[in-house]
C-alpha positions as CSV (number, residue, x, y, z in Angstrom):
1,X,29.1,-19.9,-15.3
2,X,26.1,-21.7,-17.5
3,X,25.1,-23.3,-14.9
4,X,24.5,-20.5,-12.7
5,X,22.9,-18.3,-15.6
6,X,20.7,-20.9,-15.6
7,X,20.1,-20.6,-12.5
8,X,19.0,-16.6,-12.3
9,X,16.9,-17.2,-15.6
10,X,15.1,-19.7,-13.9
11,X,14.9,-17.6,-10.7
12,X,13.1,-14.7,-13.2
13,X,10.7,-16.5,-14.8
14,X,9.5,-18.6,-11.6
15,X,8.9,-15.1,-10.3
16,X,7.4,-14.2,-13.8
17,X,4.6,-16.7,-13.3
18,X,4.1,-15.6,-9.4
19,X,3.7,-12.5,-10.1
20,X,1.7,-12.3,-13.3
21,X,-0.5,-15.3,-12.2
22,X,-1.3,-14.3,-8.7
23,X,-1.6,-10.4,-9.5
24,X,-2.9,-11.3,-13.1
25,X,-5.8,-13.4,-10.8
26,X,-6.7,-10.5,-8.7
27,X,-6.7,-7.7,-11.2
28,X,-8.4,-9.5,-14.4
29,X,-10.5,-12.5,-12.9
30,X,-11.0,-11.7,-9.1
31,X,-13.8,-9.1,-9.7
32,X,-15.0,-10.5,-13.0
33,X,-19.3,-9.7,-13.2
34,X,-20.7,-13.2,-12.1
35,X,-17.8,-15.1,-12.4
36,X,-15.2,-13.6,-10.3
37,X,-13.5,-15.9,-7.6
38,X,-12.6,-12.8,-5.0
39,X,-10.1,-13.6,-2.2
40,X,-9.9,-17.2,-2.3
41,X,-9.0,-17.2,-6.2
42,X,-6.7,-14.9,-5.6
43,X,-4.9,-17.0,-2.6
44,X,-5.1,-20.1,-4.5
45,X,-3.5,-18.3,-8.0
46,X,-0.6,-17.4,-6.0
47,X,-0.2,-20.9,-4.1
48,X,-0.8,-22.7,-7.4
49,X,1.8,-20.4,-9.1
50,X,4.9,-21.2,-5.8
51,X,3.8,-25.1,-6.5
52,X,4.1,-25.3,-10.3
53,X,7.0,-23.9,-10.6
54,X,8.7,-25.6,-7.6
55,X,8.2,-29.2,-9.7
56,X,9.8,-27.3,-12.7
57,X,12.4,-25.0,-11.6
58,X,13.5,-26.7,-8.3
59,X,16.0,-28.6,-9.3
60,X,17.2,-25.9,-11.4
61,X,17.7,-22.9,-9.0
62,X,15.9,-23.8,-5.8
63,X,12.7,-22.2,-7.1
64,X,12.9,-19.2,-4.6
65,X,10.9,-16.6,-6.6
66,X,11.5,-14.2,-3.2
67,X,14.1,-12.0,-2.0
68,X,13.1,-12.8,1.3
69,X,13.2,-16.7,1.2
70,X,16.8,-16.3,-0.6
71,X,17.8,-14.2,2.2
72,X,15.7,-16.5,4.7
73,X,17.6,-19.8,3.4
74,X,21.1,-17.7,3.9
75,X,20.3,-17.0,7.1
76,X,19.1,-20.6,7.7
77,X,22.1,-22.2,6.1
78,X,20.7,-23.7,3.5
79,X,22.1,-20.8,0.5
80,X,25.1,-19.3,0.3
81,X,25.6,-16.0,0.6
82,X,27.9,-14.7,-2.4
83,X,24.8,-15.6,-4.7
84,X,22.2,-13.7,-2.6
85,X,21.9,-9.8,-4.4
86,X,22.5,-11.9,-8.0
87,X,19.6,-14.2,-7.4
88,X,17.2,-10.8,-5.7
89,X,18.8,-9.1,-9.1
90,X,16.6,-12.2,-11.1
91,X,13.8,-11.7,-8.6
92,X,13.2,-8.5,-9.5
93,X,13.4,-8.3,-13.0
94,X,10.8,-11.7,-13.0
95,X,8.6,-9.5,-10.8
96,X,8.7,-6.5,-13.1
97,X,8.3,-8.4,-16.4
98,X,5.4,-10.0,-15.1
99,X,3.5,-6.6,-13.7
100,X,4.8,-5.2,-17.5
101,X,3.1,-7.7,-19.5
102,X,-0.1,-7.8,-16.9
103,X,-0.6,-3.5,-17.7
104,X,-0.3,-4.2,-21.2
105,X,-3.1,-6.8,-21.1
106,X,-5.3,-5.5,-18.6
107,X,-5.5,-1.7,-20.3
108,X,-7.2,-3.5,-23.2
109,X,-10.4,-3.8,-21.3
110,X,-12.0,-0.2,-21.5
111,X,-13.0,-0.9,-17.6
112,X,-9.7,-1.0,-16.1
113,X,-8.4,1.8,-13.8
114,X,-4.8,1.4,-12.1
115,X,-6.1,4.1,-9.5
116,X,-8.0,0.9,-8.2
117,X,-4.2,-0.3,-7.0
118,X,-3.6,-2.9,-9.9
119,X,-2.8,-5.7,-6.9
120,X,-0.4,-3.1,-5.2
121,X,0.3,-3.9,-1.3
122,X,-0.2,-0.9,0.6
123,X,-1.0,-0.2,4.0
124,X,-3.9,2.5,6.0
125,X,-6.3,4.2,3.2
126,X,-4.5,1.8,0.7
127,X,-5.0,-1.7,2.8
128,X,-8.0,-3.4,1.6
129,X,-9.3,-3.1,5.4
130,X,-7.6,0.3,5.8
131,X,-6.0,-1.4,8.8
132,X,-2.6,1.0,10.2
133,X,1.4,0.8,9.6
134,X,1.7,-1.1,12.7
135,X,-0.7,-4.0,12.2
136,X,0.6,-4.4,8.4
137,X,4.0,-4.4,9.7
138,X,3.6,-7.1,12.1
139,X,1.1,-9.3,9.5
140,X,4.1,-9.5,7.4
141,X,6.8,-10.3,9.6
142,X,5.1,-12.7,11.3
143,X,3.5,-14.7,8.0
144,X,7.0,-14.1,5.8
145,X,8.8,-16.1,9.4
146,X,6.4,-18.9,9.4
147,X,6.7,-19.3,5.1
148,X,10.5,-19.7,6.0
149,X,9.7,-22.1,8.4
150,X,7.6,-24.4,6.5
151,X,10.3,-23.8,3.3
152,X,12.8,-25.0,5.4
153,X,11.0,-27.6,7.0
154,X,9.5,-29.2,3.9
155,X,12.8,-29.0,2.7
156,X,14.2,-30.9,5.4
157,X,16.3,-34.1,4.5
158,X,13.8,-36.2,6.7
159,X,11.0,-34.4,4.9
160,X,8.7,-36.8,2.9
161,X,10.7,-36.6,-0.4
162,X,8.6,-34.9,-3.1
163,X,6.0,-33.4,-1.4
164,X,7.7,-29.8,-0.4
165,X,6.3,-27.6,-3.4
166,X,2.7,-28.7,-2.2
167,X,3.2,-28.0,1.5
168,X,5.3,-24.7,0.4
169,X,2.2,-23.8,-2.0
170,X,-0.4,-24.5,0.4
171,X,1.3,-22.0,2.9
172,X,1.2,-19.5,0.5
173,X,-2.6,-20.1,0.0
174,X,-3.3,-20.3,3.4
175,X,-1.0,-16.7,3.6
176,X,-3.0,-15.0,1.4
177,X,-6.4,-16.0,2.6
178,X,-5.2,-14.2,6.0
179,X,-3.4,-11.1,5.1
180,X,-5.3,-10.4,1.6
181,X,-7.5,-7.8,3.5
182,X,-4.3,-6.4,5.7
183,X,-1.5,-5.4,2.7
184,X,-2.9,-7.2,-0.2
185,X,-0.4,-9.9,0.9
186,X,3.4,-9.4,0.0
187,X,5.6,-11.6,2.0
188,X,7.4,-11.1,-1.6
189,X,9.1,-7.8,-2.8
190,X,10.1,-9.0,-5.9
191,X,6.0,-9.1,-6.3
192,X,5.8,-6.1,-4.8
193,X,8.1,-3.9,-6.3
194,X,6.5,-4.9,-10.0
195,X,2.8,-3.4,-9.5
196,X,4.2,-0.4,-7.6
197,X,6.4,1.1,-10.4
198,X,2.8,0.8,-12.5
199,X,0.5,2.6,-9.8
200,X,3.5,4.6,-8.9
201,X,3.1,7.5,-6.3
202,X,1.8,6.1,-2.6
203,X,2.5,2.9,-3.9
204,X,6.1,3.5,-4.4
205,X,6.0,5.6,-1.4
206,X,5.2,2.3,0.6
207,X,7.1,-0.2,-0.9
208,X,9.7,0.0,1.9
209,X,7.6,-1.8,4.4
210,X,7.1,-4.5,1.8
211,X,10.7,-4.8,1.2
212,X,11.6,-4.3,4.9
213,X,9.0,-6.6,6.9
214,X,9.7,-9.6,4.6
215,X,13.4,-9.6,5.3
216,X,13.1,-9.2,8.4
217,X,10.6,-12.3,8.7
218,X,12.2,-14.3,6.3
219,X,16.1,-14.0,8.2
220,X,13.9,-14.5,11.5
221,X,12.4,-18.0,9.5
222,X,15.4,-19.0,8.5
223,X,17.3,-18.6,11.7
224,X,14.5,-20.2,14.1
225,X,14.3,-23.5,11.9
226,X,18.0,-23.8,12.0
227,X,18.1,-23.4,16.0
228,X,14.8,-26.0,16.3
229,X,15.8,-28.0,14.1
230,X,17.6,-31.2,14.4
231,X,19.2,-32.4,11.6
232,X,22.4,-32.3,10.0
233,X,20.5,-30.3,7.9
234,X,19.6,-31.1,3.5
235,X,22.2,-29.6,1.0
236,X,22.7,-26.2,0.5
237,X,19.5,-24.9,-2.3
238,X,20.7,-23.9,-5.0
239,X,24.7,-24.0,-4.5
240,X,26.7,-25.9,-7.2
241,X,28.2,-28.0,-5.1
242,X,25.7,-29.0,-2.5
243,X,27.1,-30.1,0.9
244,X,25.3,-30.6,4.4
245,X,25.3,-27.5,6.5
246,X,26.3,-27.5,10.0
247,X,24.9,-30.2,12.3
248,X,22.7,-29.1,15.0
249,X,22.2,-31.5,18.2
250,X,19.6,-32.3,20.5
């Protein structure tokens, strides 16, 4: 049972650090006069944030930090499913913490204006590119399936050993730098669901795509590596007992 307490705590603050140091980049330092680092700070805060805390909390809890890779590595075989709502539980609360702390810090600046979004994903008048339901929906589907994909391919046991958190953080990055103008990049609820309780109103009235699309992207993830791939597949993240899931053949 210590173990596994362990294991939520470290699930909360990996998604602590996410969230305050990818939304904490976009809503202090993005837009800072003549020093501000605009969209491709912002991507590599939240890239830098998966990585970091993959070499620390990995062997801990699996360092998901995402509802949707916990229910992407279910579906995938790699997490098993009794520890699923506990571990989104520990998501959630990281992600909230995190978007806490960030209002208290960024209402000391006599400039700052939640009504600007405070890093909120939203989609038409509230997408950075005002772009429709439809194209947001499909952004994140499609880029939450292909981070399962590289999750569970890093994570493969014939993956270079030690290298995953980089290829996992890079995707992140490079997920950002293409959706930042679309939803303000989910692909995460638990980050989601933080800065919407702040901005409240249409921001809580969208959340449900940015809870919906990235399950649905991260079970589709899951399930396509586990039908391409060839393994028998690496030990179950974040189980106690780690054992090799099924064996898929040629």
């Amino acid at each position: 049972m210590q173990v596994y307490r362990r294991k939520l705590a470290a699930e909360a603050i990996g998604t602590f650090w996410l969230t305050f140091g990818g939304c904490g980049a976009a809503v202090i330092a993005a837009g800072f006069p003549q020093g501000g680092f605009g969209l491709l700070g912002v991507s590599l805060a939240f890239g830098l944030t998966v990585l970091t805390m993959a070499y620390s909390v990995g062997h801990i809890s699996g360092c998901h930090l995402n509802p949707a890779v916990t229910v992407g590595l279910t579906c995938g075989g790699r997490f098993p499913a009794h520890q699923v709502l506990p571990y989104i539980a520990a998501q959630v609360v990281g992600g909230i913490a995190a978007a806490a702390l960030l209002y208290v810090i960024a209402s000391g600046s006599p400039d700052f204006d939640i009504a600007k979004g405070f890093a909120a994903n939203g989609f038409g008048d509230h997408s950075p590119g005002k772009y429709g339901l439809g194209a947001c929906l499909v952004m994140e589907i499609v880029l939450t399936t292909m981070f399962l994909f590289i999750i569970m391919g890093a994570t493969h046991g014939k993956a270079p050993a030690g290298f995953a958190p980089i290829a996992i953080g890079l995707a992140l990055t490079l997920i950002h730098l293409i959706s930042i103008p679309v939803t303000n990049t989910s692909v995460n609820p638990a980050r989601s669901t933080g800065p919407a309780l702040f901005v409240g109103g249409w921001a809580l009235g969208q959340l449900w795509l940015f809870w919906a699309a990235p399950l649905i992207g991260g079970a589709a993830g899951g399930m396509l590596y586990r039908w391409i791939g060839v393994e028998p597949l690496v030990a179950v993240i974040g189980d106690d007992e780690p054992a090799l899931a099924d064996e898929v053949s040629e």
